[in-house]
N, C-alpha and C positions, 0 to 999 in steps of 0.2 A: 523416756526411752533408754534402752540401755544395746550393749553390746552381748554377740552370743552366734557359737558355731552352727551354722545352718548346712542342712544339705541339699542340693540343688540336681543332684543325676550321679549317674556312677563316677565316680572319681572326682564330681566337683561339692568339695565345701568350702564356703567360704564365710566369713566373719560379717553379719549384718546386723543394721539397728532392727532394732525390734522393739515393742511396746511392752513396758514392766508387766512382771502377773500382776494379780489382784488376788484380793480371797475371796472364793464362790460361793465355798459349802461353809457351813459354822464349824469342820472340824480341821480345815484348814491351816497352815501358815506358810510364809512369805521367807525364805534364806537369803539372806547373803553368800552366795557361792565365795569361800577363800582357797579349796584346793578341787579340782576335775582334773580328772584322769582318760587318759584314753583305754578302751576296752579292747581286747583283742574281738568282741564279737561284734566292737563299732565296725571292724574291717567288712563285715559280712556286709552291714551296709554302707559302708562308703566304694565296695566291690558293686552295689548292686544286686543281692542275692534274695534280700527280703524283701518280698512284696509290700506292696501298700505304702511306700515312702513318698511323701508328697513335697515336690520344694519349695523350700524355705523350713524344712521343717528343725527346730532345735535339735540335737543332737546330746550324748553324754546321760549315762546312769550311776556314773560312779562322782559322785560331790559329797561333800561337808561345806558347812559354813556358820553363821549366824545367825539364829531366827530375829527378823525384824517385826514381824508382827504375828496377831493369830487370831484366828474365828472365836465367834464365842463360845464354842464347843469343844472348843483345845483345851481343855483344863490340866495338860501335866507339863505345858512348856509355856515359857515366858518370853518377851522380849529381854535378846542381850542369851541365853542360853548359845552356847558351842553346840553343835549335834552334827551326825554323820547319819546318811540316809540310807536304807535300802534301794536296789533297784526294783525291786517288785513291789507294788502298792498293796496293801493289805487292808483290810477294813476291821480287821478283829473280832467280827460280830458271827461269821458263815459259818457250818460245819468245817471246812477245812481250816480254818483259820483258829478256830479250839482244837483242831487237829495239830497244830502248830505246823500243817504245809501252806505256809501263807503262800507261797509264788504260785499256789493253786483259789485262790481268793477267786469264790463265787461273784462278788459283787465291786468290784474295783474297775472294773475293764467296761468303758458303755462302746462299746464296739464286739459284743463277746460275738452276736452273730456272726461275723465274718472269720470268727476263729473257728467256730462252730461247726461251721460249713467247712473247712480245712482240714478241721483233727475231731473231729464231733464232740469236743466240749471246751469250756474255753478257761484258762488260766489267766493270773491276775494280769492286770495293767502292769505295763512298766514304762518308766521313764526315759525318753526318747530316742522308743524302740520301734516305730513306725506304726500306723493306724490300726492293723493285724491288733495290735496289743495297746488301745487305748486312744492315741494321737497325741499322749502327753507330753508335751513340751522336756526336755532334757535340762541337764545341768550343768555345762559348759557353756554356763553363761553369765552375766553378774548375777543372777537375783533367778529365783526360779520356785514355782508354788509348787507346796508338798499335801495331796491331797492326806487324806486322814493321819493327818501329822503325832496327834495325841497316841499313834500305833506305833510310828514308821518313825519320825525323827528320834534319834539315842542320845541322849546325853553324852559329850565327852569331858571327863576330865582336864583341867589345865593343867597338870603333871606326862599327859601323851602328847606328843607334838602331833602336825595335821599330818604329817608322812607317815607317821604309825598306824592315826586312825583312820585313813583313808579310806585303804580296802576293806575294813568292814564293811561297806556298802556292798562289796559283788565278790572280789578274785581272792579276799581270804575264808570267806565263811564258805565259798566254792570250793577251794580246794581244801579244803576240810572234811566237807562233804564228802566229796570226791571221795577222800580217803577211810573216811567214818564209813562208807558204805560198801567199804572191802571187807568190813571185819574182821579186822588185824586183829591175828593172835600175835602171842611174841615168838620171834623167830621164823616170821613169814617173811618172804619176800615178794617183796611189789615190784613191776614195772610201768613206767609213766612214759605215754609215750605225747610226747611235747613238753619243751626245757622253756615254754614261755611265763609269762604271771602264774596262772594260772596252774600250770605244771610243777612251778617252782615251788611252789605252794603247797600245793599237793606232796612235794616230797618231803617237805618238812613236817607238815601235818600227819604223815605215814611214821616218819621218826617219833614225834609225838605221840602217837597212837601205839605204838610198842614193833616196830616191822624191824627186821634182825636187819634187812638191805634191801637198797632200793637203787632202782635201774634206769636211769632217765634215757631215751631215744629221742634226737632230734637231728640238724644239724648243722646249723649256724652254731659258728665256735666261741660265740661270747656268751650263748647261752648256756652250753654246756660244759665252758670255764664255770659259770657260776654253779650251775648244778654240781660239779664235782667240789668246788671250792667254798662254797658257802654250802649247799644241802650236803653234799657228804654223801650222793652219789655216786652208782660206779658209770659209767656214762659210753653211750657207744653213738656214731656217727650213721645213722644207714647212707649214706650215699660210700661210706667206705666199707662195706659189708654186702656181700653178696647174698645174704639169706638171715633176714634179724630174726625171724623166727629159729632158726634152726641155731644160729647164736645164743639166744635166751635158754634154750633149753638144752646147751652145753655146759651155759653157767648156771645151772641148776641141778645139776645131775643127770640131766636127761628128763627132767619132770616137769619143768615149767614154773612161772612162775605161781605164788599163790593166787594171787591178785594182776588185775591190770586194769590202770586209768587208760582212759583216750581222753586227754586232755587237748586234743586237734579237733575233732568235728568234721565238719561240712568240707571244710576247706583245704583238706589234705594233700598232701604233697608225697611222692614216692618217684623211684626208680623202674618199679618192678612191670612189667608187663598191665596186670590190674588196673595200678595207677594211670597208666599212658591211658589205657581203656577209658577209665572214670571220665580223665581231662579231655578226651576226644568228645565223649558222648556228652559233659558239659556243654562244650564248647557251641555245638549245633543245637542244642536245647532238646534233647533223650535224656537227659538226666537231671537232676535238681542236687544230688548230694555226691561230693568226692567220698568213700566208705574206705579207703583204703587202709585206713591204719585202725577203723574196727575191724575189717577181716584180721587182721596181724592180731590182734589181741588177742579174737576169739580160738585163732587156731594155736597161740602162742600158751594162754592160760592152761595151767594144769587142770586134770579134771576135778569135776569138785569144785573147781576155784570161781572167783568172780569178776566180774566184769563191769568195771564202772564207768559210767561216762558223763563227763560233764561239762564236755566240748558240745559243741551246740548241731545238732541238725533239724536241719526245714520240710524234709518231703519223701521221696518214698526211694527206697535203697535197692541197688541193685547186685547182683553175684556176693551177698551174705552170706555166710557157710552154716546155716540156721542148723541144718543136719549135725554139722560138728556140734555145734552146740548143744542141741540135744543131746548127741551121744556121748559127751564129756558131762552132763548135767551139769551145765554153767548155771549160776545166776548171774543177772542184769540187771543195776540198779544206776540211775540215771536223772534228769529230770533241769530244770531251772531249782537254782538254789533258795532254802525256806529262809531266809538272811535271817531274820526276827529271833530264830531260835538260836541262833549262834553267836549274836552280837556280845551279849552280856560274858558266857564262860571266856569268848578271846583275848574280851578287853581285858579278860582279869588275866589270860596267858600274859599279853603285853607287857600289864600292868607289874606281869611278878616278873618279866624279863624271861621269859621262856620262849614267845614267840618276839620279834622285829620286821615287820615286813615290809620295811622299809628298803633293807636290803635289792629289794628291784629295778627300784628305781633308777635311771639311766639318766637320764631329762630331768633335772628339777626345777620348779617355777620359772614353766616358760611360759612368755606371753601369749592372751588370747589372739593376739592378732599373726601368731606364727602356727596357728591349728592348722592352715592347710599343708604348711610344710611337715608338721608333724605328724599330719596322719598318714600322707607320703614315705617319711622316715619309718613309721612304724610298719608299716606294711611293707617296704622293702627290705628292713632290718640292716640301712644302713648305719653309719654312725654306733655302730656293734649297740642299737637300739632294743632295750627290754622293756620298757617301762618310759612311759611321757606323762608328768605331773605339770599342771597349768595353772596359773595364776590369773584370774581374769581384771586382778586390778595392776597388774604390769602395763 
């Protein structure tokens, strides 16, 4: 038996025993979990937002650990190997998966029908993300099976420590992404609107990628201490601004930005009329997705420019300014991130000291048995909380 975060209903997880994996398939292997992270898109469902969540079910996409065992089909990992995982399961073998958009993996998910029938095709399994997408057991927990391991588990280094390579699992090849799919020239400017993991990430990865300046909107001020102070943003508060749109494109000449993340999603927060709108119709069940800080982008972004998103939404949107859109001829590029394709070039950012992403982290190796106060912490963004790193052998 071991120990491991479960979720039980909205707002309730709690830490229960549960029975060790096993290996199923021959391509299989067995982790030792030594660092889980909490996700910002864990909030979605510890809010309740994702369908198909059944309690007890394990939780956490974001781990590293050590492989303890492997199927006989793993042939590129060993017992005793370090590796950091994806959270999207991949098989290696699909069209998409030689496409190298593995979070779009034909055959990892045995639950595709139910995606099917949601979004009419279904992307990959991932790791304890509710039924919708697999029912696979999560990774905040001691020990956790990594189906097609010989794809998904990465090598790490003993020269990166686990707080480096952590986020390669989800929130740094994300924001990366993110950023990769603005197509930054030099001397663009981005704006990001969420100063969380995520966000943060994204503005570093925009620096990286050649952006002359970059603009983080949020408004919890330890987030956007760090934004200004480690990313090297310029940083604005909306709850102190009466119009961020019309802000952005004072600090731009009147032209907007080039680019714009929505590193928020589903779950946005605002001031403005819209948003009251959004949380209302939430609220009664008319709505499924808060949209408020995509409209801000779409109308925010210069023409021409584009629009990335890699904040997470579930269902169908309402009062979208699609018209702007079109008549500014935006692109949109968005998606669950292809982890697989990004692991190797970051490790070697890391590796040369160009990227640290370590930097986020708030909470270091807190114990498994303080997950519910942490997911608490994280979601209310007390404790000027960015980031919760867990130890499950505390």
């Amino acid at each position: 038996m071991m120990r491991a975060v479960c979720w039980h209903g909205p707002r309730d997880v709690r830490v229960d025993t549960v029975p060790e994996p096993e290996i199923l398939n021959p391509r299989d292997a067995i982790v030792r979990v030594t660092s889980t992270a909490i996700c910002g898109s864990d909030l979605h469902l510890f809010n309740g937002i994702i369908p198909t969540m059944e309690s007890g079910d394990v939780l956490g996409h974001e781990f590293m650990g050590e492989v303890l065992a492997v199927g006989p089909g793993c042939r590129t990992l060993a017992a005793g190997d370090r590796v950091v995982v994806p959270f999207a399961i991949a098989c290696g073998d699909c069209f998409f998966c030689r496409e190298r958009l593995t979070s779009l993996c034909d055959n990892s998910n045995p639950n595709a029908s139910m995606a099917e029938a949601l979004y009419g095709f279904s992307g990959a399994g991932l790791f304890g993300y509710s039924h919708l997408y697999g029912g696979y057991a999560g990774g905040q927990a001691e020990y956790v099976r990594v189906p097609y391991a010989d794809v998904g588990a990465f090598k790490v280094p003993a020269s990166v420590r686990d707080e480096q390579a952590l986020f390669l699992s989800d929130i740094l090849p994300t924001g990366y992404m993110a950023a990769e799919n603005c197509g930054i020239r030099p001397g663009d400017v981005v704006a990001v609107w969420g100063a969380g993991p995520v966000g943060l990430l994204a503005i570093e990865s925009a620096y990286l990628l050649g952006a002359d300046r970059v603009i983080a909107i949020d408004r919890w001020p330890a987030r956007l201490r760090l934004a200004e102070s480690h990313g090297k943003a310029e940083t604005l508060n909306y709850e102190e601004l009466p119009d961020v749109v019309e802000e952005l494109k004072q600090r731009t000449g009147g032209r907007g930005p080039d680019a714009c993340i929505d590193a928020v999603g589903t779950e946005a927060h605002g001031t403005s009329l819209d948003a009251l709108y959004d949380r209302a119709k939430y609220a009664v069940g008319l709505g499924t997705d808060r949209s408020h800080v995509l409209r801000q982008a779409i109308q925010a972004c210069r023409k021409g420019g584009t629009v990335s998103i890699p904040g997470v939404y579930g269902g169908l949107l309402d009062k979208v300014p699609f018209g702007a859109a079109f008549a500014k001829a935006l692109t949109f590029k968005m998606g669950q991130t292809h982890v697989h394709r990004y692991m190797a070039p970051l490790l070697a950012h890391i590796e040369a000291g160009r990227l640290d992403p370590s930097f986020i982290i708030s909470h270091d190796r807190w114990p498994l048995s303080a997950a519910p106060e942490a997911y608490r912490m994280f979601r209310d963004k007390t404790d000027d909380c960015v980031k919760v790193v867990m130890d499950p052998w505390r």
